[in-house]
C-alpha positions in Angstrom: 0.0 0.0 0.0 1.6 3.4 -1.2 1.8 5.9 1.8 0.5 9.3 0.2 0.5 12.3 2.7 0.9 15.6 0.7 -2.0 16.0 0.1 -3.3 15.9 3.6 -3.2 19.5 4.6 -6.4 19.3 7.5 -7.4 16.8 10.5 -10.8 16.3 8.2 -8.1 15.2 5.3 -6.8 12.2 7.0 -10.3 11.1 8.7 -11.9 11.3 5.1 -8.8 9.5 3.7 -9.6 6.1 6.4 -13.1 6.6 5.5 -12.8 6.5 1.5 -10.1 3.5 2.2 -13.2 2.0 4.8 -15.6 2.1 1.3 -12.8 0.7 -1.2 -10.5 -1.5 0.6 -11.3 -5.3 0.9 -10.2 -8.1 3.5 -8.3 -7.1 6.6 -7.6 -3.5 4.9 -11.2 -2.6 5.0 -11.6 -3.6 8.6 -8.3 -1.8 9.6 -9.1 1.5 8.1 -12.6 1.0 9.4 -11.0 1.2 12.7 -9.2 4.0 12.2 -11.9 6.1 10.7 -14.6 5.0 13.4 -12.2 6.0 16.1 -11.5 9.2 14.8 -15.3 10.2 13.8 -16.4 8.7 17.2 -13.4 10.8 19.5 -12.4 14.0 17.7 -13.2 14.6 13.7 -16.5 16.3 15.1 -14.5 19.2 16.9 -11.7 19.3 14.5 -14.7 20.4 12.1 -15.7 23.0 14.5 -12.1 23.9 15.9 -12.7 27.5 15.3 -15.8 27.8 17.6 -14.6 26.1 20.2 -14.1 27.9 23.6 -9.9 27.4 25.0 -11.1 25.1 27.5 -12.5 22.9 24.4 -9.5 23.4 22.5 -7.4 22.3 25.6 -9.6 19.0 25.9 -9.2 18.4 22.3 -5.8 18.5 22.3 -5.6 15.9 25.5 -8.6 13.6 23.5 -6.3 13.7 20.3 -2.9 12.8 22.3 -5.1 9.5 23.7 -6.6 9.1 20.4 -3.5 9.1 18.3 -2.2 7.1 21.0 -4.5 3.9 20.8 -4.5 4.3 17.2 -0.3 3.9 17.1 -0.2 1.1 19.7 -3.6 -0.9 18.5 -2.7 -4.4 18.3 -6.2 -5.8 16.8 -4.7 -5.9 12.9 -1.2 -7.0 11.6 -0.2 -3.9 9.8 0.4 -0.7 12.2 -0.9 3.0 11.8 1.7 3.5 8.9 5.0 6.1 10.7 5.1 9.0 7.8 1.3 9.3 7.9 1.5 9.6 11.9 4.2 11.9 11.4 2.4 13.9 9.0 -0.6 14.1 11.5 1.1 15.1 13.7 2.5 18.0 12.3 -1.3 18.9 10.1 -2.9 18.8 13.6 -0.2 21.2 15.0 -0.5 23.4 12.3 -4.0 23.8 12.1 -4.8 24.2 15.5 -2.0 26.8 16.1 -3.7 28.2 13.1 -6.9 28.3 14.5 -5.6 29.9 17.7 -4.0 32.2 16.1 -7.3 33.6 14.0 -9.4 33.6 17.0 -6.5 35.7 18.6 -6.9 38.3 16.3 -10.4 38.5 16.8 -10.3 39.2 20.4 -6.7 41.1 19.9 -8.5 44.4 18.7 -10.8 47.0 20.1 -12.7 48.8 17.4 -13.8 51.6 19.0 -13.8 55.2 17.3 -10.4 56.8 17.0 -8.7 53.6 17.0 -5.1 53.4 15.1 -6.4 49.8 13.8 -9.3 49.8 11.1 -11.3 46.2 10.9 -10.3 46.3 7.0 -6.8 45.4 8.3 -8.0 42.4 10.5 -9.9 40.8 6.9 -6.9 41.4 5.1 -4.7 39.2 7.5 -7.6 36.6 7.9 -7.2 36.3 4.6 -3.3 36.1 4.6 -3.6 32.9 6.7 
């Protein structure tokens, strides 16, 4: 089986790639990526989707539930074949990113005060958004 991980760029990337694999795969493959694609959409793909409204105390949870998570999925013993190393590595670096990401956007929400006479006009806040 070719490891492909470019193109996973999102959390929501890698749990749709286990569920597409889920559909197409046959035999032990199928049950094996069924695994991983029920744990994640059971234990965290919901609040990666809605990373962005979560509160910090959410965030903070999600971050422990996706260390546990990540965790079973690496040691799991039920199937021959492991969690394959570059895609845990590349996880691991797409859940970093995007959540520091996210942090950072909702930082910059809170980060200015738009009241009258302010130095900082809101145009300047879309622009960066869009930046990221």
């Amino acid at each position: 089986m070719c490891v492909f991980v470019a193109g996973i760029l999102t959390p929501t990337d890698e749990f749709q790639y286990w569920a597409d694999l889920a559909a197409s795969a046959k035999g032990e493959d199928r049950d094996r990526a069924r695994y991983f694609c029920d744990t994640f959409q059971r234990q965290i793909a919901p609040q990666f989707a809605s990373l962005a409204s979560l509160s910090m105390a959410d965030v903070t949870e999600l971050v422990e539930e996706t260390h546990d998570v990540l965790d079973e999925i690496w040691k799991q013993t039920d199937f021959d074949k492991s969690f394959p190393e570059a895609r845990m590595k590349r996880l691991l670096e797409v859940i970093g990113t995007y959540t520091a990401t996210s942090l950072y956007r909702a930082s910059l929400l809170y980060r200015f005060d738009y009241n009258a006479g302010d130095v900082m006009d809101p145009n300047f806040l879309q622009t960066d958004l869009r930046l990221l």
